[in-house]
N, C-alpha and C positions, 0 to 999 in steps of 0.2 A: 907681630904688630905690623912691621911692611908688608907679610900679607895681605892682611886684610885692608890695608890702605890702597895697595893694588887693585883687589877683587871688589872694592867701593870707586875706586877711579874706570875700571874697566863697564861697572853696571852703568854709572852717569855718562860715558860716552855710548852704552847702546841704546839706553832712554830717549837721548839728544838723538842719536839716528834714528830712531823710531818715528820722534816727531815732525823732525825734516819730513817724515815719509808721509805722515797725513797731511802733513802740508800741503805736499807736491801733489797727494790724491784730490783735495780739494780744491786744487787750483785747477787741474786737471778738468775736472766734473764742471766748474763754469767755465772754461774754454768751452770744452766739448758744446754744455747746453747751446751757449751762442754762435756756434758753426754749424749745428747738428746739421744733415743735408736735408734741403727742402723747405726748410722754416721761414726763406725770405729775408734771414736777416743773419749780421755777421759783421765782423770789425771793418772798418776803412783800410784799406791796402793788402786784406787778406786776400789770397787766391779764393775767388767764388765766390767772394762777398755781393750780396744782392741777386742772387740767381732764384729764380722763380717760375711758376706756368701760368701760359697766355691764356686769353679766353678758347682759341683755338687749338690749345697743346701742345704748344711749341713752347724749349727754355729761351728765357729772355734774357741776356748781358746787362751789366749795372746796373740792377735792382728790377725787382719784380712789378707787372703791374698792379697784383692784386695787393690789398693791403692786410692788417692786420690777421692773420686768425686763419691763414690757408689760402688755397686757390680758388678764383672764382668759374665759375661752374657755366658748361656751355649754351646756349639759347638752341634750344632745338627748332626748328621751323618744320610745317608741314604746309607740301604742295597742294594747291587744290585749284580748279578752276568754277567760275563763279558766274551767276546770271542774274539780270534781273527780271522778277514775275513780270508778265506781259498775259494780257488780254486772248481767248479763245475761245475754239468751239472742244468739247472733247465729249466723248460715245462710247457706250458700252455694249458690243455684238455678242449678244450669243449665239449657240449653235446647240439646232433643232433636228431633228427627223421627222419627216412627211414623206405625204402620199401623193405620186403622182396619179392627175385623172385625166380625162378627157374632158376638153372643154365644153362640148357638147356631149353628154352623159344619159341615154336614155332605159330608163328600168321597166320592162314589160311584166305586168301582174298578170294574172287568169281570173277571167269577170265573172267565170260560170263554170261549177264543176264538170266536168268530165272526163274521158276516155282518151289519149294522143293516138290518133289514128296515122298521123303523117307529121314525119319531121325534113324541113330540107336544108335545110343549113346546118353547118357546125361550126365552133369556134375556130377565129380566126378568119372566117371566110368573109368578104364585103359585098355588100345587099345594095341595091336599091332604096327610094322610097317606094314603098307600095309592095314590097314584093313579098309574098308568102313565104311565113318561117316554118309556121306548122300547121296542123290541123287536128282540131280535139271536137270530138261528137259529146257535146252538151245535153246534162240529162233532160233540159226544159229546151232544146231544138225540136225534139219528136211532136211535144205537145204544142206548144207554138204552129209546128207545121199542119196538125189536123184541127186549128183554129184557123187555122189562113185556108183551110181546102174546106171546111164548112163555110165560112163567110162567102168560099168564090161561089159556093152552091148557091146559098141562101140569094147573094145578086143576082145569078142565071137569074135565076126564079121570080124576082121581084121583077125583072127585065120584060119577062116574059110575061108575067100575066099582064103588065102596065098596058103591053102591045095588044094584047086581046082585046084589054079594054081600051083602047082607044078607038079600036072599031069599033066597037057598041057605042063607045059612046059618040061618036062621029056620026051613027044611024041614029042617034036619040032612044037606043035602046037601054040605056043608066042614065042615073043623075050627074050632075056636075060634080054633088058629093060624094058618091060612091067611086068614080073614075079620080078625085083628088085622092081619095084614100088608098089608092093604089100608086098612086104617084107619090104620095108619103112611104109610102111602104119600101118602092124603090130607092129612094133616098135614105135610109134607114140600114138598108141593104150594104148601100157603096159606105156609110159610114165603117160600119163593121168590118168591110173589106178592109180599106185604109187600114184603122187601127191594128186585124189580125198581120196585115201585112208589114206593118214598123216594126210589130212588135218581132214578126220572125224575122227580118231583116237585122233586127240589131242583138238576136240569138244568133244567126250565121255569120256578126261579126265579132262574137264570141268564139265563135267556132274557129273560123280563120284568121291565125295572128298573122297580120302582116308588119312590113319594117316602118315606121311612122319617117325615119331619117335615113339619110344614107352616110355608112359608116359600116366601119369593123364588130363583126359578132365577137366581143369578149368574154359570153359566156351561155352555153343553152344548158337551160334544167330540165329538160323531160327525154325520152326516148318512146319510143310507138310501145304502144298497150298498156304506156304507164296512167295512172288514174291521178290527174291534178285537181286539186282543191280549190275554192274560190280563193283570189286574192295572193294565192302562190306565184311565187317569181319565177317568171320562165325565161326570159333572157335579156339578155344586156346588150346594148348599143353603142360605140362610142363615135360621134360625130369625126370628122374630118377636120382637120385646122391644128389649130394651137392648144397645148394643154395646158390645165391648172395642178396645184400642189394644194395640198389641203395641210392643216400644222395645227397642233392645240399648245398654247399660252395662257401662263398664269394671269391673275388680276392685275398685278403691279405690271407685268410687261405689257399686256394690254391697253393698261393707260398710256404707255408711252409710244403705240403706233397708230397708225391716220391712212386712210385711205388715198394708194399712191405712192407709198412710201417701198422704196427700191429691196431687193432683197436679192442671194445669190444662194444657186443649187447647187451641190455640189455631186457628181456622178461618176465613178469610174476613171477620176483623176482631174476630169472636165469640168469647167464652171458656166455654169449659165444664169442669165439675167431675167430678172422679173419684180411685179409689181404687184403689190396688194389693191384688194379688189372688194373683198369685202370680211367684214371684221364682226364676230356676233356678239350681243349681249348678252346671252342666255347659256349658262351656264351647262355643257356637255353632261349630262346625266351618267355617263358611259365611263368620262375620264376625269370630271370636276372638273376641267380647263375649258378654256374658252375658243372656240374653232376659230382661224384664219384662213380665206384663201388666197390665193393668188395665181395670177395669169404668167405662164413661161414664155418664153422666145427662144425659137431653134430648137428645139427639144424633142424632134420630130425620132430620133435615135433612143430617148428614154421609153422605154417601154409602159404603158398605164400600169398602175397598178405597182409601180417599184417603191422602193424604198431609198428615198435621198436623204440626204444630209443638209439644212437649211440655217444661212445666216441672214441675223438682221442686226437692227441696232433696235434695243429692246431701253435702252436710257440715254438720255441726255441731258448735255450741260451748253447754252449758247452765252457766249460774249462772260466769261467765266476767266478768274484771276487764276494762271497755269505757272505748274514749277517744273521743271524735271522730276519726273517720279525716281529717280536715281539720289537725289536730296534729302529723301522722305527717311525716318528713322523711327521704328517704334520701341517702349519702353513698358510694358507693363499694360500692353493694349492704348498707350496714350503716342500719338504721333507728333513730331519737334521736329526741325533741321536747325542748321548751323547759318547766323545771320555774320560777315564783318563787318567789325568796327573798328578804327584804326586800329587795323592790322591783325586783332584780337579777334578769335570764333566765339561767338555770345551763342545760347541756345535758345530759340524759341518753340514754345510748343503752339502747333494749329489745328486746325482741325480741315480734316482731310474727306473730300467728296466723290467727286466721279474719278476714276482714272484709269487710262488703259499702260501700254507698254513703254509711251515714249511721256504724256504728261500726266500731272497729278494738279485736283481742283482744289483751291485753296479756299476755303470757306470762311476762315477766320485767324485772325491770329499773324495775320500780315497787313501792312495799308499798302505795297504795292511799289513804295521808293526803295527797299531793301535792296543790298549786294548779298545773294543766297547762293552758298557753297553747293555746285551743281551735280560735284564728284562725289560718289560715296570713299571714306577712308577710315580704315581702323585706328588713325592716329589720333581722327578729330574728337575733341572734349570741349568741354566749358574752359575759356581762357588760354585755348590754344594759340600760338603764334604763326601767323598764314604767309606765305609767301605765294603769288599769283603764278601759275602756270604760263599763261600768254606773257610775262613781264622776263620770266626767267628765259622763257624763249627765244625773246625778241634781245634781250643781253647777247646770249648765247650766239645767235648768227650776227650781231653789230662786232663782236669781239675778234668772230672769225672772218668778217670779210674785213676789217682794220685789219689786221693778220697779213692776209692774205694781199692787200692793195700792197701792203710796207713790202711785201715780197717781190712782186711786181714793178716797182718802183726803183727797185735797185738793178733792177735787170739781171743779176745774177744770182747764185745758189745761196739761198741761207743769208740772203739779204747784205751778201757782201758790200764794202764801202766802194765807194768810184775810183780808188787805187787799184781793183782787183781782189785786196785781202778777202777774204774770208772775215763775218762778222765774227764778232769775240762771242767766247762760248763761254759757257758759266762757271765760274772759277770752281774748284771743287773744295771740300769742306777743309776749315779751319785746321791747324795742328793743335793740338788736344795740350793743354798746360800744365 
């Protein structure tokens, strides 16, 4: 019986300890909750009570700034600097290959078939006007010649008998009319001469090509005993002076040049100047494009005939709303930049025109009062927060030269006070509690 009164007294005291024990667990568990580290919140006079993070990162002493529910979250900014559209001209150059010529260009044909009996020039060599290049015996020179040497007979003759009869008729031995009839005859005569005689004079300038200008032989097509054709090319001429570029351009670039209009060569590193001259409407059969030439300056070291490299400005835009092409963003083939508005990146989308390397043409989609983010950045988005380049800069050197006056100012090292000390240095961190 006292056993078991014992072994009943000894279970109600480990019962009772037991629940002491969930007690203290439970009290335990809300301590803990309301101290836990970081939560901002905690008893009055506890170690740590109100310790929290800044916007910038930093723990803050007697209580946090953020409130309920965690730490509030940093503002990011992004630098950019910013312009506003303004008013221009902007152009779009391309670049061409052409043919240099001579500005004086003369193409020699063959008027009359025949035979090259004599050649005296070769290319490269410079002529005279007038001077003999070659000579070709035309198959209608021979016949020509035995119509000029009948005709001279036929006037001998008519000469001759005129003269006879004028002595007869001066004795009154013919009539008036039979001595006119010979005096017609004579006349008839010199007619036929004439005519045989143009007509072999202008076979003998078949025969003999001469230089019509004086200039460089750029090219002879026959050698002696060769057999030329009517109408074949035998040689080229190129005048003396200045030369032109010859270029083909599409329709659309076409529209966009004028007579006058400045151009630049390019040759073996060299650049040279020139000016349109004339522009064709009739479409090159050879290339579809539309012929251009133009006149060079100084160009006397290009050789005819080469192959340069030609810029012009083929489009333009005059007194046109201009952004930095560095602003420009596409999306999906659709073009937008970044507009601020206090402080905020808004996106607009515009629609974008001419533009070369430095501006871009604003066509729509701006009225022109705009502050437009000029910098390209992978940070900027819709509702971005901006902070100005030029603003952060001019901070930056006001900070450093205040700095540096305070330094100055004391006359001594580290901005020591007028006693000599040394200024006070920055205390170093708190002892930990």
């Amino acid at each position: 019986m006292f056993d078991r009164e014992v072994v009943m007294g000894k279970k109600k005291l480990i019962i009772g300890a037991a629940a002491v024990v969930l007690i203290l667990l439970a009290a335990a568990l809300v301590i803990f909750k309301f101290v836990l580290p970081g939560s901002g919140q905690g008893f009055p006079g506890m170690p740590g009570a109100g310790m929290g993070t800044m916007a910038g990162g930093a723990a803050g002493a007697g209580g946090g700034r953020q409130g309920m529910g965690g730490a509030q979250q940093e503002i990011s900014y992004t630098v950019v600097k910013t312009e506003t559209p303004h008013k221009g001209d902007v152009s779009v150059t391309s670049s061409l290959t052409g043919t240099v010529e001579a500005a004086d260009v003369v193409h020699l044909y063959a008027k009359a078939a025949g035979d090259v009996t004599a050649v005296d020039v070769s290319a490269g060599d410079y002529v005279e006007a007038g001077q003999r290049l070659m000579q070709i015996n035309t198959d209608q020179l021979a016949s020509v010649q035995n119509q000029l040497d009948s005709a001279e007979v036929s006037l001998n003759s008519a000469r001759s008998n005129l003269s006879r009869m004028q002595i007869l008729y001066n004795g009154g031995d013919i009539t008036p009319q039979e001595y006119e009839q010979y005096t017609n005859q004579l006349k008839s005569a010199e007619l036929q001469y004439e005519s045989a005689k143009i007509n072999y004079d202008r076979q003998l300038s078949y025969s003999e090509i001469t230089a019509p200008i004086a200039g460089r032989v750029e090219s002879i097509s026959a050698d002696v005993y060769d057999h030329i054709n009517n109408n074949a090319e035998i040689c080229v001429i190129s005048g003396e002076g200045e030369k032109r570029i010859t270029v083909y351009v599409s329709e659309r670039m076409m529209q966009h040049l004028t007579v006058g209009d400045a151009l630049e060569v390019i040759k073996n590193g060299k650049t040279y100047g020139g000016r349109i001259t004339e522009i064709s409407t009739i479409v090159d059969s050879a290339t579809g494009l539309f012929k251009v030439r133009a006149e060079l300056e100084n160009t006397d070291e290009i050789a005819t005939g080469s192959t340069v490299k030609v810029r012009l400005v083929t489009d333009k835009a005059v007194n046109a709303m201009l952004v930095p092409v560095d602003a420009i963003y596409y999306s999906g083939g659709d073009a937008y930049l970044y507009v601020v508005e206090d402080g905020i990146a808004r996106m607009h989308y515009v629609e974008v025109g001419l533009y070369d390397d430095q501006v871009a043409e604003i066509k729509s989609g701006l009225n022109g009062d705009e502050t437009v983010v000029a910098t390209w950045s992978s940070n900027l988005y819709e509702g971005a927060h901006i902070r100005l380049y030029d603003e952060l800069t001019a901070n930056d050197n006001g900070a450093q030269a205040g700095a540096k006056a305070e330094g100055k100012g004391s006359g001594r090292p580290n901005g020591g006070n007028a006693a000599g000390e040394p200024a006070a240095q920055p205390a170093g961190p708190a002892p930990q509690q």
